[in-house]
Structures are given as structure tokens and as C-alpha cells.
N, C-alpha and C positions, 0 to 999 in steps of 0.2 A: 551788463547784458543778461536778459534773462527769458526763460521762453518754458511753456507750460510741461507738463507731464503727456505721455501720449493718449494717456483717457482724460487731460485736462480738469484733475482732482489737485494738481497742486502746482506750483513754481518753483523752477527751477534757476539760481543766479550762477551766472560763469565769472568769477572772480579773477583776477589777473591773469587776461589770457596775453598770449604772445601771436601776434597778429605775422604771419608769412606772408608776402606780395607774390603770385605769381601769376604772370603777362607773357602770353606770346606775341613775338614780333615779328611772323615768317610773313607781315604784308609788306616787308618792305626786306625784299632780297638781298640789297645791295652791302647788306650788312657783313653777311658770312664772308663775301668774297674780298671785302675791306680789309677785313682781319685777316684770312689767308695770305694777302699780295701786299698790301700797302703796311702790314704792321709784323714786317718780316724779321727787322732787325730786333724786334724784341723776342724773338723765341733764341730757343736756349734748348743746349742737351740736358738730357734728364740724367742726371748723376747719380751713384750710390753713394752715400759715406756713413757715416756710424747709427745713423739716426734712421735708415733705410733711404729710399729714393725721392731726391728732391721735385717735386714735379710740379711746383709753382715758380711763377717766374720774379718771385719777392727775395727769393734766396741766391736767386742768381743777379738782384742788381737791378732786373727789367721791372720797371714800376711805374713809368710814365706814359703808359700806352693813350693817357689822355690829353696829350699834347700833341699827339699825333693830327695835321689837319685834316688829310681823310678822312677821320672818324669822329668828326663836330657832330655832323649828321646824327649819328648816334648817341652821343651825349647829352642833344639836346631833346629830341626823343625821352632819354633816362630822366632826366629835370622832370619832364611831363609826367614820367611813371610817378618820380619822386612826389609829386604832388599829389595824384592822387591818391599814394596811399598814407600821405599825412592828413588827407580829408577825411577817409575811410577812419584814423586813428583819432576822429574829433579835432584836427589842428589847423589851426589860419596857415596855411605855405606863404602865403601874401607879407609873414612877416619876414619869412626867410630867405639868403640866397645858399644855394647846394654850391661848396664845396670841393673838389675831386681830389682825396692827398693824393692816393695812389688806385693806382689799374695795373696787371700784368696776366699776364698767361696762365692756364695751370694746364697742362699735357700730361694728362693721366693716362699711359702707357697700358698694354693690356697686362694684368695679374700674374706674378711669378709664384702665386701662393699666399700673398700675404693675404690679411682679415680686410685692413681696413689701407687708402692711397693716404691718406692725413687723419689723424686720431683728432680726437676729441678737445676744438680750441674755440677761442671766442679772437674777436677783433678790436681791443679794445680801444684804437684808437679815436675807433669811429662811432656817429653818432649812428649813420644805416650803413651795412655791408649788403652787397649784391654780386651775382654770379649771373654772370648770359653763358649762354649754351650755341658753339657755335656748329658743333659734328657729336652727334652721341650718336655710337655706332650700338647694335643690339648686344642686350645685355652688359651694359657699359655700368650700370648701377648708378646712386644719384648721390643726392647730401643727405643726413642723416641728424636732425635735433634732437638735443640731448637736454632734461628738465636741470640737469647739473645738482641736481635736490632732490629728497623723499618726495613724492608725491603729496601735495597736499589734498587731492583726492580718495588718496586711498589709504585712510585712517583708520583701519581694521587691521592693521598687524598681518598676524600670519594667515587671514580669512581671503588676506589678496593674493591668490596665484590662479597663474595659466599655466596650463598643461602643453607643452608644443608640441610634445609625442604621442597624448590622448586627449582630446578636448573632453570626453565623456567626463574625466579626473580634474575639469578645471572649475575654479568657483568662479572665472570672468566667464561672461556667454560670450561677450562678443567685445575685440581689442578696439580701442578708441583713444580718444585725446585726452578723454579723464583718467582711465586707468591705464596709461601704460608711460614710464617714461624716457622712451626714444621717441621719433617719428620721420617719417623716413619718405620722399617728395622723390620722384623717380622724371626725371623732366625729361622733354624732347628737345631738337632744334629748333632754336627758335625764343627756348623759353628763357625769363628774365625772374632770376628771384628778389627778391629785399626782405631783409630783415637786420633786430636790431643788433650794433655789432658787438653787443655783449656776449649775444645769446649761442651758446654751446652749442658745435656743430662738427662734426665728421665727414669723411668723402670715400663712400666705397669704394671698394677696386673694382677696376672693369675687367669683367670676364669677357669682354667683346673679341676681335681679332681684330680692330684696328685703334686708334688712338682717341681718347675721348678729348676734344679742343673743348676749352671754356675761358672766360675771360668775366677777371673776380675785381672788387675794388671797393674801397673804403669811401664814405660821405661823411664832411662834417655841414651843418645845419648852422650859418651864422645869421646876423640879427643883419637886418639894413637898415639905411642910413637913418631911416625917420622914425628906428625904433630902438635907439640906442639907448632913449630913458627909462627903460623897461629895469626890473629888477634881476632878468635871469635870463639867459641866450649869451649866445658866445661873440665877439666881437669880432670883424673882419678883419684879418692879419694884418693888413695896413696899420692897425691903431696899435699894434703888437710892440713893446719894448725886446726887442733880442739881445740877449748877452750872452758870451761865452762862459762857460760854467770852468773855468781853471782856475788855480789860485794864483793869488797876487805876486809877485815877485820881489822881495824886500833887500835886494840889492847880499844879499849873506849876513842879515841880521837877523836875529833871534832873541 
């Protein structure tokens, strides 16, 4: 990617960016109210234990919210998204089928003080993670990306800082996706994000007064059938060998 200077004296190239998906889907209503009524049995109380408060529904067991038949509707919808932000990333979909290991809840309660509702993790099971947003009440705050690395943009050492207290004392003029490395998507209802589920991400606290509903989930990306000659894609679980990882039993020989 690359795109001129703003007096068009030179080029600029954007080297390994990390491409975010975000799609609102408040034209088709029927969604939010899916999730409140029909996908009741997978919410869960939000617990405290050592780690602070659990408030996804991965820890509590609920993870199949995409088996649920209510919420096809919506699933296949997300395939649609899926698609086109594998175009937008240069990629054939047409080779792929989407997946769904897991889907659950995350009920981010409103703030007893902490910083952050989930610190700083990645997904790595999966090839895209995605969060819809079913209720974000005011001030509920958002997801938060993390470069997980130095900046490769900002290779002046001590020449890179921002002021947060005086702008006048800062050498950045203005925060951006080059030099800064958080970044921080503030979504409404409605909104659907994807990204890859490598990439390092955090979930503010909400300072709202009522509960911020969201519903999070892992894609894997396998090969179909007529392109299994390929060198590299993953194959559909059906062609999967499973074993149990236990050891052998030699009857008390040694």
C-alpha cells in the first residue's frame, strides 16, 4: 500500500499493516433480540476469582452459541462479512469454507475501578476472531489493539514522545496508526468487528451504568473439497486423524 505526501513530492509505502473489519448490522433488527431471548441458556454470572472478574462466557463453558438454530440468520450474514474482508485482504473466499470453533458472551459489567474488563491477549486458535456488539450502553468503552512490539515506525529512539499533559512539549503533532502503539475502536450497536486472531487486544471497562452485551468468536478458514491439491490451507475436520494423547498401557512392564 502506498499513497503520496500531502504536497505530493514523495511516496509513502505502509508496510505490514493489520487490516480491522468493522460493519454495522443494526439493518436487520432481529438480531439483538435473538441474542437476548433465544440464546439465554448460554449467559452465565459474572464471577470474581483470583484473576479478577470473569466476564466472557469461554471460562464459564458457554461456547456454542453457534449451534444455536435461532442465530443461523446471523451466522450466515458473518460468512458474508467474512468474505468480504478476505477480498479487501487480496484473498479468493471461493477457496475457503468459514469454520465456527467457538462463540459465547462476554457481559462486561459496569467498572468497580479496575483499568482494563480483559488485558492484553491474542486468540490464537483461530485463523479471524470477531466481536458483534449487541447493547453498549454510554460510556461502556471498546476493544483496544496492541502492536505487541516496538514500533516499526518509530525508529528515532528517544525523538518519539507525546506529551498527554502538554501537547506544546510533545515531538508527535498529531496520534495516528504510525506512531502510536495501542489503538483503540470505540463501537456502537450493531457493530461487527474481525480481526486476525493473533493480533493483541484488550477490552476496556465500562464506565456506563448498565451492562455492555457482546458476543465474541473464533473462525478457522479451511480448504474445500476441489482445492485439497494445494500446498497450504488447512483441511476440513472430517479428513482429521484424532487420537487421544495418553500413554500406552504395558500391562506393569517396564
Amino acid at each position: 500500500m502506498h499513497f503520496p505526501t500531502d504536497d505530493n513530492s514523495a511516496t509513502l509505502h505502509a508496510l505490514f499493516p493489520t487490516l480491522v473489519y468493522q460493519a454495522n448490522l443494526t439493518d436487520d433488527p432481529s438480531y439483538p433480540f435473538a441474542f437476548e431471548d433465544d440464546a439465554e441458556p448460554f449467559r452465565f454470572q459474572v464471577e470474581s476469582g483470583s484473576g479478577g472478574k470473569h466476564f466472557a462466557g469461554e471460562y464459564h463453558g458457554k461456547i456454542l452459541l453457534h449451534q444455536q438454530e435461532s442465530l443461523q440468520p446471523f451466522f450466515r450474514i458473518l460468512a458474508e462479512h467474512v468474505g468480504k474482508y478476505l477480498r479487501v485482504l487480496g484473498m479468493k473466499p471461493d477457496f475457503f469454507d468459514m469454520q465456527c470453533l467457538k462463540s459465547w458472551f462476554v457481559l462486561c459489567e459496569p467498572s468497580d475501578g479496575e483499568d482494563n474488563a480483559m488485558m492484553s491477549h491474542n486468540h490464537s486458535c483461530s485463523d479471524i476472531s470477531w466481536v458483534y456488539y449487541v447493547d453498549v450502553p454510554a460510556d461502556a468503552g471498546g476493544v483496544r489493539f496492541h502492536s505487541g512490539q516496538s514500533l516499526s515506525t518509530a525508529p528515532f529512539g528517544s525523538a518519539f514522545h507525546y506529551d498527554w499533559h502538554d501537547k506544546r512539549k510533545s515531538a508527535v503533532n498529531n496520534l495516528n496508526c504510525w506512531n502510536r502503539d495501542t489503538w483503540s475502536i470505540q463501537p456502537t450497536v450493531g457493530d461487527l468487528l474481525m480481526f486476525p486472531g493473533h493480533q493483541l487486544h484488550s477490552v476496556d471497562s465500562n464506565h456506563g451504568e448498565t451492562t455492555r452485551i457482546s458476543i465474541a468468536g473464533d473462525l478457522a478458514l479451511t480448504l474445500r473439497e476441489e482445492h485439497l491439491n494445494l500446498e497450504f490451507g488447512r483441511t476440513a475436520q472430517k479428513h482429521w486423524l484424532q487420537l487421544p494423547l495418553t500413554e500406552r498401557d504395558d500391562g506393569g512392564r517396564s
